[in-house]
Backbone as JSON, one array per atom type, in Angstrom:
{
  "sequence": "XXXXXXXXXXXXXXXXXXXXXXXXXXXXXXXXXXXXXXXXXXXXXXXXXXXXXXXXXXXXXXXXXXXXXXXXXXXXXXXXXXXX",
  "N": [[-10.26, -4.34, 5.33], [-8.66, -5.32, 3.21], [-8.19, -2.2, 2.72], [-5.86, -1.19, 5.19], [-4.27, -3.42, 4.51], [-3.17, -1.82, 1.74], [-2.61, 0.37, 3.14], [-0.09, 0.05, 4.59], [0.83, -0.98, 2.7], [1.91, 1.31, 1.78], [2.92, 3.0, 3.43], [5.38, 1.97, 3.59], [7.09, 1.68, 1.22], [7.03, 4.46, 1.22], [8.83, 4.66, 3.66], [11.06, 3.39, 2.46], [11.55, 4.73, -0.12], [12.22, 6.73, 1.23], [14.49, 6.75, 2.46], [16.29, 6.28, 0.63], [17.49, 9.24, 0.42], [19.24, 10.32, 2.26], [22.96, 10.08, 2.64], [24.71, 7.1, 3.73], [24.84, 4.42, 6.15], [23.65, 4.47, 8.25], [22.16, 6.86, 8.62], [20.3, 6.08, 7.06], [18.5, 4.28, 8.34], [17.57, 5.81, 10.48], [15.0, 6.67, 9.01], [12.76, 4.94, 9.34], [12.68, 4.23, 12.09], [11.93, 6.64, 12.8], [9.3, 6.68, 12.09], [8.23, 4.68, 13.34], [8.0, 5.38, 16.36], [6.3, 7.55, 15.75], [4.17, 5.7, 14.92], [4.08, 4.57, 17.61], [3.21, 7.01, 19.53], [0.84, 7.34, 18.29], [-0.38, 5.26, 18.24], [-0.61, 5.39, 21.09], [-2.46, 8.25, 21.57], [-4.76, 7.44, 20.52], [-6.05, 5.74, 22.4], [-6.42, 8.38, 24.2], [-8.34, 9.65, 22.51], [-10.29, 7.74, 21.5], [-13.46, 5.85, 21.03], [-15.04, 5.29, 17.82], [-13.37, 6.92, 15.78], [-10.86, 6.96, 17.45], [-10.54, 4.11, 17.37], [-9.72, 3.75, 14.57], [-7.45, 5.23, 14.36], [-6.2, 3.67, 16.04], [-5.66, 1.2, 14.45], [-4.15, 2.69, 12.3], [-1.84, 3.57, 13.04], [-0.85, 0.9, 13.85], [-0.31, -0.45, 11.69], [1.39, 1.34, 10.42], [3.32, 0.61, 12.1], [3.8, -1.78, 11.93], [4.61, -1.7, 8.96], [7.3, 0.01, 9.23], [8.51, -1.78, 10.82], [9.11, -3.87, 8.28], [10.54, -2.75, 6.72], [12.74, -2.07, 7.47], [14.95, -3.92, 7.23], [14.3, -4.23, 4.74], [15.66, -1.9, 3.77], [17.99, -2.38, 4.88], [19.51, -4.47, 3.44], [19.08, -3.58, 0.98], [20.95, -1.51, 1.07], [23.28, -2.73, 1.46], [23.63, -4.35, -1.32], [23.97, -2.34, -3.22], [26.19, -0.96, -2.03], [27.7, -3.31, -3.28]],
  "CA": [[-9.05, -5.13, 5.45], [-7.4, -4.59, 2.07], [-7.36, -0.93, 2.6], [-5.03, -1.5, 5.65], [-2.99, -4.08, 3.71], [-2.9, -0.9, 1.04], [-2.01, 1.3, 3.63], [0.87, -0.7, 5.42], [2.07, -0.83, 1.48], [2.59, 2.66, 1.3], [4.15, 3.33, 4.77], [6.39, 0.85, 3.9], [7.06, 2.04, -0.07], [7.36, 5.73, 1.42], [10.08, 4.42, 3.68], [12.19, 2.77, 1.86], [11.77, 5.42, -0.54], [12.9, 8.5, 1.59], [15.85, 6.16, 3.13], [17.43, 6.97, -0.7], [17.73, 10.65, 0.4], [20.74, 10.55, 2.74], [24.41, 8.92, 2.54], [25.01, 5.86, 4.79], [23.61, 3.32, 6.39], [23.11, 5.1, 10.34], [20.94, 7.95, 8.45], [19.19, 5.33, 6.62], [17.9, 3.63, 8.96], [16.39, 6.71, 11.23], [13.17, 6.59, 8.73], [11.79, 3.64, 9.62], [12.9, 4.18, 13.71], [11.36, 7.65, 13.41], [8.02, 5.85, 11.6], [8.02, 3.52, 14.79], [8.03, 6.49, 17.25], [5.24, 8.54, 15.69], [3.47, 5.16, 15.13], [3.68, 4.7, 18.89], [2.41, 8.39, 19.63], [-0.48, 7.96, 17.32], [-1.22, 4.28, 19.34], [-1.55, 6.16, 22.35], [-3.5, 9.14, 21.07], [-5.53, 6.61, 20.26], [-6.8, 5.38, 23.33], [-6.91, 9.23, 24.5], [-9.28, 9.76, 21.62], [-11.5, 6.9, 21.93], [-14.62, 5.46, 20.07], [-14.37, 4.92, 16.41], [-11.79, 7.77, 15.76], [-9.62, 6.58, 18.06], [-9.93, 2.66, 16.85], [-9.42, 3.93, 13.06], [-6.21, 6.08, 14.34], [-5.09, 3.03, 16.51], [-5.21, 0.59, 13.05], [-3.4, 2.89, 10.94], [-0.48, 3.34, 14.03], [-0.4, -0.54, 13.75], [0.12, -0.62, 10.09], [2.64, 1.95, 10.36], [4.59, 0.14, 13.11], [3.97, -3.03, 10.92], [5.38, -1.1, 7.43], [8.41, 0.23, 9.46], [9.6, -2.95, 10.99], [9.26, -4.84, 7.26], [11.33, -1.65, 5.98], [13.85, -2.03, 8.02], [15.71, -5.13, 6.93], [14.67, -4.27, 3.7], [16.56, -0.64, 3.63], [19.42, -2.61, 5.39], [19.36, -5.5, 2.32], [19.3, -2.3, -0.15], [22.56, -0.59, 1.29], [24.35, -4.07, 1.51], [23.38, -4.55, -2.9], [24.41, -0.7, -2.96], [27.54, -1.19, -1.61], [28.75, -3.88, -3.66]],
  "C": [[-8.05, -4.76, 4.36], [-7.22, -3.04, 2.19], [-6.15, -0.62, 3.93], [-3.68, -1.96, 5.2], [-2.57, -2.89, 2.86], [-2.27, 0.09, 1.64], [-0.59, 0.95, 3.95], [2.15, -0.67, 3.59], [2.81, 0.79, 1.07], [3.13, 2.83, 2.17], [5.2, 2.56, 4.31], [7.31, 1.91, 1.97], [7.68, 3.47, 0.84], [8.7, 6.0, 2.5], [11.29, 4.67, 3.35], [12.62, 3.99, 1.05], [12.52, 6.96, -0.15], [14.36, 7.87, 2.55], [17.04, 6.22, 2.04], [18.11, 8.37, -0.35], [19.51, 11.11, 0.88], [21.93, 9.28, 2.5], [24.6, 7.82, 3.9], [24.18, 5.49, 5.58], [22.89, 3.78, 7.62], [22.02, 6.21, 9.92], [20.08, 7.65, 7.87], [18.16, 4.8, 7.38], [16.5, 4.74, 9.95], [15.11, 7.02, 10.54], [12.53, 5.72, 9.38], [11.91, 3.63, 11.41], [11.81, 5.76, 13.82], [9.84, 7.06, 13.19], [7.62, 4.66, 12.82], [7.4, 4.72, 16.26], [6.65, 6.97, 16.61], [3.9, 7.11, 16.09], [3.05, 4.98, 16.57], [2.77, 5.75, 19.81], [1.53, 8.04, 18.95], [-1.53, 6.63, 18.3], [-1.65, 4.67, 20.48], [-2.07, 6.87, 22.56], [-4.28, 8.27, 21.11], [-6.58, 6.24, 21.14], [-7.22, 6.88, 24.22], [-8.17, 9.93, 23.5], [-10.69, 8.66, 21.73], [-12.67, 6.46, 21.31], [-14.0, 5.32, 18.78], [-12.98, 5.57, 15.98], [-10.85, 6.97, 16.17], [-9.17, 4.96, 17.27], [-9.18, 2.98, 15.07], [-7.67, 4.17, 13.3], [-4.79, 4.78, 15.09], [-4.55, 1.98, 15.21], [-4.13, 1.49, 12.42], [-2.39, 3.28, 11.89], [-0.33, 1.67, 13.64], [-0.21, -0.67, 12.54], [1.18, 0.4, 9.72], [3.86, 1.69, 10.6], [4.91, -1.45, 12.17], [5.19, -2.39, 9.57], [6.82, -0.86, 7.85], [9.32, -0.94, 9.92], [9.83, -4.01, 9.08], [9.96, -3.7, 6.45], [12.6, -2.0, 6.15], [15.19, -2.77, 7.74], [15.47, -4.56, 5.3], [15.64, -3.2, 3.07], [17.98, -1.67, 3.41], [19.98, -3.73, 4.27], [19.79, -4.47, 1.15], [20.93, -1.89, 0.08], [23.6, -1.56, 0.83], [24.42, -4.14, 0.01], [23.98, -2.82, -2.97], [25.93, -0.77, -2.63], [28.76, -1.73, -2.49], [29.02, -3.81, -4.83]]
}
């Protein structure tokens, strides 16, 4: 369980963090939308994989898709303090 919660902190941390890279807020945001997308691809690998593998690969897609939506607002919170 906590290494989930640990994981979900770094997707989220690695984010935010690579949403510094580019200028404005529309190229900010595509980390955390592209981090949604793979997460999705990795959820449905997932079930093409199957048995443990697959359940391990579908958790850490759900803690990805988790990290990117709690990014998201926070990027968009960052730019707004950034701004002013």
């Amino acid at each position: 369980m906590w290494s989930l919660v640990a994981l979900t902190l770094f997707f989220m941390i690695a984010a935010i963090l690579l949403s510094f890279i580019p200028k404005g807020l529309g190229k900010k945001i595509l980390f955390p939308i592209a981090f949604v997308f793979v997460s999705i691809i990795l959820f449905f690998t997932s079930f093409l994989i199957g048995r443990w593998e697959g359940m391990g690969l579908g958790a850490v897609s759900v803690s990805l898709f988790v990290a990117s939506i709690i990014a998201l607002p926070a990027i968009v919170l960052l730019n707004k303090k950034e701004n002013q």
